[in-house]
Residue frames as a rotation matrix with the C-alpha (Angstrom) as fourth column:
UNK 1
0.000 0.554 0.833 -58.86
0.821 -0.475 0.316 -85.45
0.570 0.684 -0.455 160.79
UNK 2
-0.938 -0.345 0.033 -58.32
0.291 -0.835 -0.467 -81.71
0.189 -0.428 0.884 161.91
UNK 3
-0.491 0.710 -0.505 -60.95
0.823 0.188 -0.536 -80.36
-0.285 -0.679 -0.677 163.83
UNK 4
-0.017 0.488 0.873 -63.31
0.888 -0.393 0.237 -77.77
0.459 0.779 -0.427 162.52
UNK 5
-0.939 -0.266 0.217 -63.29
0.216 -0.950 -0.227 -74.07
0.267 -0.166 0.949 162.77
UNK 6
-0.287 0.897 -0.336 -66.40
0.351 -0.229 -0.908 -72.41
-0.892 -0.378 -0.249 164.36
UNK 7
-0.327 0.017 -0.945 -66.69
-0.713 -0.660 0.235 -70.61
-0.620 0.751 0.228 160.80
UNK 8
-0.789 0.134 -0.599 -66.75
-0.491 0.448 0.747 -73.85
0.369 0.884 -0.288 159.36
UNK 9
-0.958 0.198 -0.206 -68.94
0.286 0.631 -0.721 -75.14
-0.013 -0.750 -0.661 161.80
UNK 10
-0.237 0.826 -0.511 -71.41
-0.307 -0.563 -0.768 -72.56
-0.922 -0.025 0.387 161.43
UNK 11
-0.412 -0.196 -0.890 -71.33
-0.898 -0.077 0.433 -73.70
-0.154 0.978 -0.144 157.33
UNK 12
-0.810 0.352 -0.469 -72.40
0.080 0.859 0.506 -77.18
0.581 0.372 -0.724 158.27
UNK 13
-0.793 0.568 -0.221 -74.86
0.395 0.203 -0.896 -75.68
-0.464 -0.798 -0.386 160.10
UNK 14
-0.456 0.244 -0.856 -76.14
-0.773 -0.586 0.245 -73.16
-0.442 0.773 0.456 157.32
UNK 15
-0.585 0.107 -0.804 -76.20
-0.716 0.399 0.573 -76.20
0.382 0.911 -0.157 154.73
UNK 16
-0.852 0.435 -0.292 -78.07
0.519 0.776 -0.359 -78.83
0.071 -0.458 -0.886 157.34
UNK 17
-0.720 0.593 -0.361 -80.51
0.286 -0.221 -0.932 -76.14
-0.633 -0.774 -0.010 158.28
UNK 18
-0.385 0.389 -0.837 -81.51
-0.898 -0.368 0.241 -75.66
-0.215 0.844 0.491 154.66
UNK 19
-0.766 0.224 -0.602 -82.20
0.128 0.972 0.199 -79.55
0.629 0.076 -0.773 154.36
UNK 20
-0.660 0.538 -0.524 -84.23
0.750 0.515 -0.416 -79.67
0.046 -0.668 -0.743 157.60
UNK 21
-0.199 0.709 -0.676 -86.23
-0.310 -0.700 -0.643 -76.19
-0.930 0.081 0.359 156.89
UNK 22
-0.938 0.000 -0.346 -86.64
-0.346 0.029 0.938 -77.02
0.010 1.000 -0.027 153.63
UNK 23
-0.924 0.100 -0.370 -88.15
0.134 0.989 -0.069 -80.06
0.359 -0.114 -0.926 154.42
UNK 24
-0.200 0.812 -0.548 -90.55
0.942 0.313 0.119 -79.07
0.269 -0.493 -0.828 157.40
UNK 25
0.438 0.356 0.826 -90.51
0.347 -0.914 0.211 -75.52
0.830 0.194 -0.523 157.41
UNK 26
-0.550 -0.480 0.683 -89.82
-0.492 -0.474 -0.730 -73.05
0.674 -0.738 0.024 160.42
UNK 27
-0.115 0.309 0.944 -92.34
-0.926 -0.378 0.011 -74.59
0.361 -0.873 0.329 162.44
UNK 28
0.814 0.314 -0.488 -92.20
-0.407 0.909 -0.093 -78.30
0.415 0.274 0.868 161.58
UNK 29
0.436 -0.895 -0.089 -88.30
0.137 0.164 -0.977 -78.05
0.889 0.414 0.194 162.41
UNK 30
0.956 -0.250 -0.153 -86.71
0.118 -0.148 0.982 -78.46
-0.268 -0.957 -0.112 165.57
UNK 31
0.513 -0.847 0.140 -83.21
-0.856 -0.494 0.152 -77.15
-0.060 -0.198 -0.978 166.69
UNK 32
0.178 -0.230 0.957 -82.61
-0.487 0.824 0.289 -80.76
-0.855 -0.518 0.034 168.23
UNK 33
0.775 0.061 0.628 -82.95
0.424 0.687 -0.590 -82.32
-0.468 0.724 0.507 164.16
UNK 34
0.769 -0.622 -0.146 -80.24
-0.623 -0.679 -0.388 -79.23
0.143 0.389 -0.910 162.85
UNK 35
0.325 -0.767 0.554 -77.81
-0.876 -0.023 0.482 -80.25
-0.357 -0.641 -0.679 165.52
UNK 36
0.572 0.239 0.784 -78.53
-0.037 0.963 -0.267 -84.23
-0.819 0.123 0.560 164.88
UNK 37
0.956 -0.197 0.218 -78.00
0.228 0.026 -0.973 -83.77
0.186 0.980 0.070 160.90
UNK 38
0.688 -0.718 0.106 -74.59
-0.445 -0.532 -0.720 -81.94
0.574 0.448 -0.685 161.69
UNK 39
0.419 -0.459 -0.783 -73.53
0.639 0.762 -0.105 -83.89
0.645 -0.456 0.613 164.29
UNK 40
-0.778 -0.560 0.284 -72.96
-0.113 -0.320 -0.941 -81.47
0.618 -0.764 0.186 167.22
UNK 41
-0.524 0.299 -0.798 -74.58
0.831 0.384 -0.402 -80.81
0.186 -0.873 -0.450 170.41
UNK 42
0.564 0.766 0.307 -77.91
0.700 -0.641 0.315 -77.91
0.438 0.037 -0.898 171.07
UNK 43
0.637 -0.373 -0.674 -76.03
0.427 -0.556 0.712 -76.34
-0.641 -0.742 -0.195 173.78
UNK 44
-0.470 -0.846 -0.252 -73.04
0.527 -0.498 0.689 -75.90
-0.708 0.191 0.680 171.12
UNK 45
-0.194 0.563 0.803 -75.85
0.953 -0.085 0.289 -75.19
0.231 0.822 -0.520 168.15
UNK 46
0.961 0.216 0.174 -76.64
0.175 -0.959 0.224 -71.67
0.216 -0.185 -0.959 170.13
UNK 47
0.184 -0.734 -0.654 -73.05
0.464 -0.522 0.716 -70.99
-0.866 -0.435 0.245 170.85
UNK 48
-0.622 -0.491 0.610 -73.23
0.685 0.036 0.728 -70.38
-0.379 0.870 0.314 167.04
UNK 49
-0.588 0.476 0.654 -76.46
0.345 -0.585 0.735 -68.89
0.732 0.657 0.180 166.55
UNK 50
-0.840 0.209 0.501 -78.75
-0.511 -0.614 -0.601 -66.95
0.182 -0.761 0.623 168.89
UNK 51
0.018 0.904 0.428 -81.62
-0.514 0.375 -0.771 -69.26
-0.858 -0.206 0.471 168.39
UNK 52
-0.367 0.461 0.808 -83.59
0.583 0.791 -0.186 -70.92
-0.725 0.403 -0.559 165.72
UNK 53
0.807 0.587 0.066 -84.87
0.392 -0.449 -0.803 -67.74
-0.441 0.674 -0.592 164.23
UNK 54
0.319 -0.834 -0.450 -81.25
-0.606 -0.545 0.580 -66.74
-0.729 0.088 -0.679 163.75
UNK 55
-0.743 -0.576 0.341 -80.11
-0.139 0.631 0.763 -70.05
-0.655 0.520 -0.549 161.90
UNK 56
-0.096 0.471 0.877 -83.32
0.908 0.402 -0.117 -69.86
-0.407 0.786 -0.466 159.33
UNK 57
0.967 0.231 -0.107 -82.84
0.066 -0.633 -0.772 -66.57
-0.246 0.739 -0.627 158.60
UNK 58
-0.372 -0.926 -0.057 -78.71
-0.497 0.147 0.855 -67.47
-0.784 0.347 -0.515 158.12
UNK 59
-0.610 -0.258 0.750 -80.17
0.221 0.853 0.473 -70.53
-0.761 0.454 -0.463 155.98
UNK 60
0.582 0.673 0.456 -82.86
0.738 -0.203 -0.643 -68.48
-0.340 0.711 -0.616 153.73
UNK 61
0.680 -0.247 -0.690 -80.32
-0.325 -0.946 0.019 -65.63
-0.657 0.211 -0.723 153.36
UNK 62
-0.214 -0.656 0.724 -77.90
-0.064 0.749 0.660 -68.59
-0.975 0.095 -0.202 152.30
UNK 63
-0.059 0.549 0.833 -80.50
0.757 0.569 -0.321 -69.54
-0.651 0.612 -0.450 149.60
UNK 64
0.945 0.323 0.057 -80.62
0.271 -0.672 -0.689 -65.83
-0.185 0.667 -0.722 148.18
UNK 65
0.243 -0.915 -0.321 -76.88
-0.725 -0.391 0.567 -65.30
-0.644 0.095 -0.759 148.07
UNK 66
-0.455 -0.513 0.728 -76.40
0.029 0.808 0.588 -68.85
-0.890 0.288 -0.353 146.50
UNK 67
0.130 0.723 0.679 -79.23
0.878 0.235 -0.418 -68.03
-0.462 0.650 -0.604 144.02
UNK 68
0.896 -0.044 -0.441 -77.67
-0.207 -0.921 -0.329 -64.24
-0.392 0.386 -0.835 142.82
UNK 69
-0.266 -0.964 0.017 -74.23
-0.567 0.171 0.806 -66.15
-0.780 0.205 -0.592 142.39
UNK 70
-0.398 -0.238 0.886 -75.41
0.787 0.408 0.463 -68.95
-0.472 0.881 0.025 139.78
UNK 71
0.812 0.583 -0.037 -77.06
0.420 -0.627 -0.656 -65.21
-0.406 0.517 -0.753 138.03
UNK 72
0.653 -0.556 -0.514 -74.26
-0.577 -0.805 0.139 -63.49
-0.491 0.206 -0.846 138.04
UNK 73
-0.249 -0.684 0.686 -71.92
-0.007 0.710 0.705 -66.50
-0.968 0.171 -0.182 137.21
UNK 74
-0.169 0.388 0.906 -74.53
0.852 0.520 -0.063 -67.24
-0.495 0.761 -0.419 134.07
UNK 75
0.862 0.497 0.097 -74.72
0.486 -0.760 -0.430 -63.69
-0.140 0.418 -0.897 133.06
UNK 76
0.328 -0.686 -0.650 -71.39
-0.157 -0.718 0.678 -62.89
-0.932 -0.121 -0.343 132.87
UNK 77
-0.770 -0.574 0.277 -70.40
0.060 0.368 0.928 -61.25
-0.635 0.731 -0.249 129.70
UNK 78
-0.684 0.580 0.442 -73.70
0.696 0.336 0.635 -61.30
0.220 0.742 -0.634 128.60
UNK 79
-0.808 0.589 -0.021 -76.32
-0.491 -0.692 -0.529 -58.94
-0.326 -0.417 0.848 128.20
UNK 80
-0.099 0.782 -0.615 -80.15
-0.930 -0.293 -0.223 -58.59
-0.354 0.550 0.756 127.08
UNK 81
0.611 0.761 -0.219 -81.56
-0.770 0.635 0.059 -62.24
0.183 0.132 0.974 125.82
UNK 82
-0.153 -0.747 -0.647 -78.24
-0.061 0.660 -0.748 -64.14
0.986 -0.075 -0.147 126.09
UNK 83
-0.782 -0.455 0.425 -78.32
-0.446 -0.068 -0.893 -63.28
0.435 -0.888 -0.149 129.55
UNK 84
-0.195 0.927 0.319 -81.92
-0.976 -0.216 0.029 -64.22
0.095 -0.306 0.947 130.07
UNK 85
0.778 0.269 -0.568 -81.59
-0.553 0.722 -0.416 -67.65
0.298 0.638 0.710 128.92
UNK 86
-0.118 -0.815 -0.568 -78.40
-0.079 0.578 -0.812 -68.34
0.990 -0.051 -0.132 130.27
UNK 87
-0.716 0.200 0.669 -79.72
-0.698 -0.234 -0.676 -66.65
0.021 -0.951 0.308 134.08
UNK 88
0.304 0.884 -0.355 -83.21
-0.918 0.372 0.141 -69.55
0.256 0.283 0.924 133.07
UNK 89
0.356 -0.540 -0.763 -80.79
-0.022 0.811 -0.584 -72.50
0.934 0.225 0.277 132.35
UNK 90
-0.727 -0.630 -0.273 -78.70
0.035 0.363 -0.931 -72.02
0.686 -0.687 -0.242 135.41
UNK 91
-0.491 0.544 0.680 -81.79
-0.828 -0.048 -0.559 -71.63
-0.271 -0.838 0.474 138.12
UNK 92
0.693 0.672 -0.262 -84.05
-0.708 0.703 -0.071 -74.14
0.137 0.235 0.962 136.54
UNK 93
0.277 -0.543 -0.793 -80.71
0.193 0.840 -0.507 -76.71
0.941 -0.013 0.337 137.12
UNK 94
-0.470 -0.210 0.857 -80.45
-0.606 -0.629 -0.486 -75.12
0.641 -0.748 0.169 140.24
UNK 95
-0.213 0.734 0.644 -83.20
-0.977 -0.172 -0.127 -75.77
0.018 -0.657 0.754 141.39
UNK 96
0.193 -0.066 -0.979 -83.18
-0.578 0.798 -0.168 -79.17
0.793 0.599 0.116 139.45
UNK 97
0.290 -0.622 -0.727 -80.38
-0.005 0.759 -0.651 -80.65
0.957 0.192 0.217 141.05
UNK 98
-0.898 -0.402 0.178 -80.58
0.170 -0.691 -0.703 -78.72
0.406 -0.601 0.689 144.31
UNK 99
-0.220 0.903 0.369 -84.33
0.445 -0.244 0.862 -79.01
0.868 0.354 -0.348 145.01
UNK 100
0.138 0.222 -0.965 -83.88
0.963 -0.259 0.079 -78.07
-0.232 -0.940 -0.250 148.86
UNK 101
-0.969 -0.228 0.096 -82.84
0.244 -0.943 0.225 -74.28
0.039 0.241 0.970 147.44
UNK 102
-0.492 0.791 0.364 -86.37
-0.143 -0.485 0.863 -73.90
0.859 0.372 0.352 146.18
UNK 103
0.053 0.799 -0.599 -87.84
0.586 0.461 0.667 -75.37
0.809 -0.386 -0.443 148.77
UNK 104
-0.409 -0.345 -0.844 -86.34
0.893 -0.341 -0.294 -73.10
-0.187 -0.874 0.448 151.24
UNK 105
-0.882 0.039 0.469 -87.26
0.272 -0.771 0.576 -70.50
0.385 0.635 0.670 149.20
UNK 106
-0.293 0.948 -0.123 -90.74
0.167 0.177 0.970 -71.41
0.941 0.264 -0.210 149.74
UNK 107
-0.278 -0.046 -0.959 -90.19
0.940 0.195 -0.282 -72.04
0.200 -0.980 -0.011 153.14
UNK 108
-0.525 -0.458 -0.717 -89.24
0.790 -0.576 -0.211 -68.25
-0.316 -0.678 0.664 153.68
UNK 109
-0.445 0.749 0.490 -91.96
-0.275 -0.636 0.722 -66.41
0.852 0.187 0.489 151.56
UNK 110
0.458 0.799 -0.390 -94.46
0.282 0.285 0.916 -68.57
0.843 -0.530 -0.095 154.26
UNK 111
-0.022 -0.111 -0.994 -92.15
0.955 0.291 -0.054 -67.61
0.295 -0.950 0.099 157.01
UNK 112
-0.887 -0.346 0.306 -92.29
0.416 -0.886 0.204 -64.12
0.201 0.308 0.930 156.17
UNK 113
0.002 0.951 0.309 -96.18
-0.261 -0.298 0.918 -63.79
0.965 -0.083 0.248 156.11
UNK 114
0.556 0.431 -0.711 -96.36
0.552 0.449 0.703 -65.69
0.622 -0.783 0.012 159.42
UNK 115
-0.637 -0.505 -0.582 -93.71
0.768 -0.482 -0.422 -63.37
-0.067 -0.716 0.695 161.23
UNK 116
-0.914 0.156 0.374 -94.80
-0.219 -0.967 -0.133 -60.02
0.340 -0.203 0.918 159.81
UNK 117
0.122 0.886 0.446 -98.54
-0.566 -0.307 0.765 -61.15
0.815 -0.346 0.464 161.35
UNK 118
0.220 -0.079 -0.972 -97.28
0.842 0.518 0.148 -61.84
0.492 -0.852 0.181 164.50
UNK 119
0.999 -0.033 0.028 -95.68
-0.033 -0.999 0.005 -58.10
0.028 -0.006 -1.000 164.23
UNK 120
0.189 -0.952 0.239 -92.27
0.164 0.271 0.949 -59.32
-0.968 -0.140 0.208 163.62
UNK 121
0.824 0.176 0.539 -90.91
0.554 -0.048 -0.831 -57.17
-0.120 0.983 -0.137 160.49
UNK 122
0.313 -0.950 -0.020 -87.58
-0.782 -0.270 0.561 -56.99
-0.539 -0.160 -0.827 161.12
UNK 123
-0.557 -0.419 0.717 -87.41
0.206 0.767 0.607 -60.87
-0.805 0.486 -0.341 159.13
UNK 124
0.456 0.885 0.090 -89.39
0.671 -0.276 -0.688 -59.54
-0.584 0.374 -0.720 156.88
UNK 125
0.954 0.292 -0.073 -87.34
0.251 -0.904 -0.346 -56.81
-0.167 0.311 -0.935 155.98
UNK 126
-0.279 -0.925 0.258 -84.01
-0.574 0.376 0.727 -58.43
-0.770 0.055 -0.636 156.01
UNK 127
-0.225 -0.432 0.873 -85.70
0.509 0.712 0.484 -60.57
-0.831 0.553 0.060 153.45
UNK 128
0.924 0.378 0.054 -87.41
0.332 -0.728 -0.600 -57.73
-0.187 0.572 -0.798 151.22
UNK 129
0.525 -0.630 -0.573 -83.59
-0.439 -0.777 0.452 -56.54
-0.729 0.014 -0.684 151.39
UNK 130
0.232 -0.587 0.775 -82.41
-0.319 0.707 0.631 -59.20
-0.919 -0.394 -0.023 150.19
UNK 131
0.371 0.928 -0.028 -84.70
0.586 -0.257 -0.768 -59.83
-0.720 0.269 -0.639 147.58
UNK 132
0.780 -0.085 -0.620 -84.09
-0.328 -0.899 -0.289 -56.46
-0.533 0.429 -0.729 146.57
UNK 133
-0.257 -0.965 0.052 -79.92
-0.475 0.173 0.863 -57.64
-0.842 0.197 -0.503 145.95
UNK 134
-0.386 -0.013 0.922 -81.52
0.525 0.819 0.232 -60.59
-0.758 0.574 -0.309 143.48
UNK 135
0.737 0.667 -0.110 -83.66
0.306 -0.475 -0.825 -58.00
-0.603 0.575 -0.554 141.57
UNK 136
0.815 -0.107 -0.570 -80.73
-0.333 -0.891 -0.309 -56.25
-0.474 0.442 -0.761 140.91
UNK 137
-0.511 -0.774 0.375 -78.52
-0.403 0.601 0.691 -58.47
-0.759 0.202 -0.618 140.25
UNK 138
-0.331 0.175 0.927 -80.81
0.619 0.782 0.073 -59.59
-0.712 0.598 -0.367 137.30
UNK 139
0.556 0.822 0.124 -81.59
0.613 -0.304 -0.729 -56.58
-0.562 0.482 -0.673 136.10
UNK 140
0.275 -0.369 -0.888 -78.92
-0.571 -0.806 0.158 -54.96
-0.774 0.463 -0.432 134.72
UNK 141
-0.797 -0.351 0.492 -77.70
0.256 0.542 0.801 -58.33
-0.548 0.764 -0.342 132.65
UNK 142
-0.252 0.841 0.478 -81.47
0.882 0.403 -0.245 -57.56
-0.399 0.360 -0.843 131.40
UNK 143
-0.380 0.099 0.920 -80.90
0.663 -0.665 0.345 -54.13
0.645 0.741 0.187 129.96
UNK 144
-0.979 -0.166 0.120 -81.70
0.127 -0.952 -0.279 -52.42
0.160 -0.258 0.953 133.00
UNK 145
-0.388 0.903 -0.183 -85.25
-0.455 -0.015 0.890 -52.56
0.802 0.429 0.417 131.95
UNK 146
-0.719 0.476 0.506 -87.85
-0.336 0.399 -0.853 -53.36
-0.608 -0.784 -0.127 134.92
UNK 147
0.483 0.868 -0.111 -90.62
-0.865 0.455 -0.210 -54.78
-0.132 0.198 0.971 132.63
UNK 148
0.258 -0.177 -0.950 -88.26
-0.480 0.829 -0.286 -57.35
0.838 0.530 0.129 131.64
UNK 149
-0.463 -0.626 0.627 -86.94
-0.706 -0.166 -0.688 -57.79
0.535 -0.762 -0.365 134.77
UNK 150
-0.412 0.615 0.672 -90.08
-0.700 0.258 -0.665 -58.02
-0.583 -0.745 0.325 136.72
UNK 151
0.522 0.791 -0.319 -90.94
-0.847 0.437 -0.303 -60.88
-0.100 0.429 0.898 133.98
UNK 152
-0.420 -0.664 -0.618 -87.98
-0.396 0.747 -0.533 -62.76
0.816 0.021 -0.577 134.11
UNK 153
-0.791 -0.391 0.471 -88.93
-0.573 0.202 -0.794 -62.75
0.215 -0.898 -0.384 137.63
UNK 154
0.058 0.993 -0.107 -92.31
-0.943 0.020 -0.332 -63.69
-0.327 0.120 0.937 137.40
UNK 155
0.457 0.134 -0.880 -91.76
-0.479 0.870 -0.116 -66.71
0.750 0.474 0.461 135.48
UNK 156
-0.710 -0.705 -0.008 -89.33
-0.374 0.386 -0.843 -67.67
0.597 -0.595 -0.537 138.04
UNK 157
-0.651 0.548 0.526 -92.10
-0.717 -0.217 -0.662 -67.47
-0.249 -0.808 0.534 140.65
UNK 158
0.624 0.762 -0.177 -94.24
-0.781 0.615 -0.107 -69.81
0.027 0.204 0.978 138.23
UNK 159
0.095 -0.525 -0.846 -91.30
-0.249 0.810 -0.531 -72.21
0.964 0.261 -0.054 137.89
UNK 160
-0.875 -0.289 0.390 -90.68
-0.440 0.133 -0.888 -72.32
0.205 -0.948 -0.244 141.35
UNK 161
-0.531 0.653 0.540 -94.60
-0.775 -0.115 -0.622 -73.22
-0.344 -0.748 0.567 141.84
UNK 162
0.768 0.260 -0.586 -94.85
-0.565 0.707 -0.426 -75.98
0.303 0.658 0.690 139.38
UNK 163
-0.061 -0.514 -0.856 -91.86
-0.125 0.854 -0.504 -77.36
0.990 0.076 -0.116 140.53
UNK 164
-0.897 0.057 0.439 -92.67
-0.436 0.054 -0.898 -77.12
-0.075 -0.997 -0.024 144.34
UNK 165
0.464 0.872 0.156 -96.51
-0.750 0.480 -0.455 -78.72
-0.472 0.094 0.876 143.06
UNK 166
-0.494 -0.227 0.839 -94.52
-0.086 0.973 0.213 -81.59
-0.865 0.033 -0.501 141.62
UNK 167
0.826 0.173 -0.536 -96.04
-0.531 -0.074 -0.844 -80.46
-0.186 0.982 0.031 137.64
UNK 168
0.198 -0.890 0.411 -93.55
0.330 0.456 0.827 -83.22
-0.923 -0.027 0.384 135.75
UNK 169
-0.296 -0.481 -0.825 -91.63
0.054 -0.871 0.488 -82.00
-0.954 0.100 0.284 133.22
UNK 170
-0.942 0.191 0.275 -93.25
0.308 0.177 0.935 -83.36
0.130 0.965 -0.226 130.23
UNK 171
-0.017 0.999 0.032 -97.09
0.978 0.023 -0.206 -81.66
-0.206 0.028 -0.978 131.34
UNK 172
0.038 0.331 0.943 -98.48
0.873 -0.470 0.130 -78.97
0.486 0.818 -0.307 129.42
UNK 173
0.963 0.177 -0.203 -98.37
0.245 -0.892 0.381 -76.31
-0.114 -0.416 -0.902 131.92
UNK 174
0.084 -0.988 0.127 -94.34
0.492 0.152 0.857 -76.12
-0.866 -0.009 0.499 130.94
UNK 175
0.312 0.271 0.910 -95.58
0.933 0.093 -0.348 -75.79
-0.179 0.958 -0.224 127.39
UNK 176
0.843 0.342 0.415 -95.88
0.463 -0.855 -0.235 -71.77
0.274 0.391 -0.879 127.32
UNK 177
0.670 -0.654 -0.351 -92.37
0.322 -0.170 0.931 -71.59
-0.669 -0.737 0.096 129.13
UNK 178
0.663 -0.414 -0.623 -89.95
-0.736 -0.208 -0.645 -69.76
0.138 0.886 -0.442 126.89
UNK 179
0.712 -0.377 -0.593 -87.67
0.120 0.897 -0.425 -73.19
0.692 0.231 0.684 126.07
UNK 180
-0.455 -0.864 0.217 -84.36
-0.172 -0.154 -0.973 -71.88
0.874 -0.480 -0.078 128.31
UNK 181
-0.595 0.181 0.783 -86.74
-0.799 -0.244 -0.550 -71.75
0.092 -0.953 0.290 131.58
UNK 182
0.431 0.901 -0.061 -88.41
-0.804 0.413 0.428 -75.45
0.411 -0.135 0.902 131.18
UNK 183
0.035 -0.224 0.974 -87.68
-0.617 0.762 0.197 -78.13
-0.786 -0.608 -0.111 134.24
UNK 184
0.568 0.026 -0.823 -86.60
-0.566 0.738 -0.367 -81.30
0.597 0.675 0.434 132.07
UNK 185
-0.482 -0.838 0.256 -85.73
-0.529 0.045 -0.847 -84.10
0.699 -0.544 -0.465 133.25
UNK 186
0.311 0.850 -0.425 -87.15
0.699 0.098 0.708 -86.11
0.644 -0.518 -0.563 136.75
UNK 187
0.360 0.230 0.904 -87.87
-0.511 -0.762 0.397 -83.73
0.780 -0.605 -0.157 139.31
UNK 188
-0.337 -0.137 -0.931 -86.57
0.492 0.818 -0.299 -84.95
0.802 -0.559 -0.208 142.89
UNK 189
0.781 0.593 0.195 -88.84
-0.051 -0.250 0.967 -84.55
0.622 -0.765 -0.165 146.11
């Protein structure tokens, strides 16, 4: 078996550190469980990344780049409710089948509050940029239109908190979901 490229190396580090932040967050998570999961050695784990804050903000940027591709992917071609419904369908299986995405998600709103009050708003503001990339990347399939936008997004935000509270898909809080954005299905922890 051909040895791996640092490039790829850094990739199974990206996709391990999204498992093990997911999981226990930024502060629950050690370097020492990253390395483990991927199967190298700490010492080589920083020849890749500068630290620990470096490889969870690689693995939360990871999570917003991987989460504007299934948009754009499901919106292509399509505008104005097609697009809404098809951009619903693919995150809600996203997230589905993929449940460490969301969870990272989560991870990185909570890691966000807890940096910028330390006075660290430089991670902060790398993820606000980000962010910013997903807004826009949903808003033109959506006509452009920021009320719809900021509601598409919104629901997201509730789907994301019902399915991070473990709400199964057959309980009434799902009910009021327009039909393209309800979790169906079992949920996996």
């Amino acid at each position: 078996m051909p040895r791996m490229s640092a490039e790829e190396r850094r990739e199974s580090v990206v996709r391990a550190a999204i498992t093990e932040f997911a999981r226990k967050g930024y502060y629950g998570t050690s370097t020492e469980a990253i390395a483990a999961r991927v199967g190298v050695s700490q010492p080589y784990l920083f020849r890749l990344f500068a630290g620990k804050k470096a490889i969870f903000a690689a693995a939360s940027f990871r999570c917003v780049e991987d989460t504007c591709r299934v948009f754009e992917e499901a919106a292509e071609g399509l505008e104005g409710e097609q697009a809404l419904h098809a951009m619903a369908n693919a995150y809600v299986r996203m997230i589905t089948e993929q449940p460490e995405k969301l969870q990272m998600q989560m991870q990185t709103y909570i890691a966000v509050a807890a940096a910028e009050a330390e006075g660290d708003h430089e991670f902060g503001e790398a993820v606000r940029t980000a962010w910013m990339k997903l807004w826009d990347t949903v808003h033109l399939p959506l006509g452009a239109d920021d009320g719809e936008t900021t509601t598409f997004l919104a629901y997201g935000m509730l789907i994301n908190t019902l399915t991070a509270m473990g709400f199964p898909p057959e309980h009434r809080v799902w009910q009021g979901m327009y039909p393209s954005a309800r979790v169906t299905g079992r949920l996996e922890k």
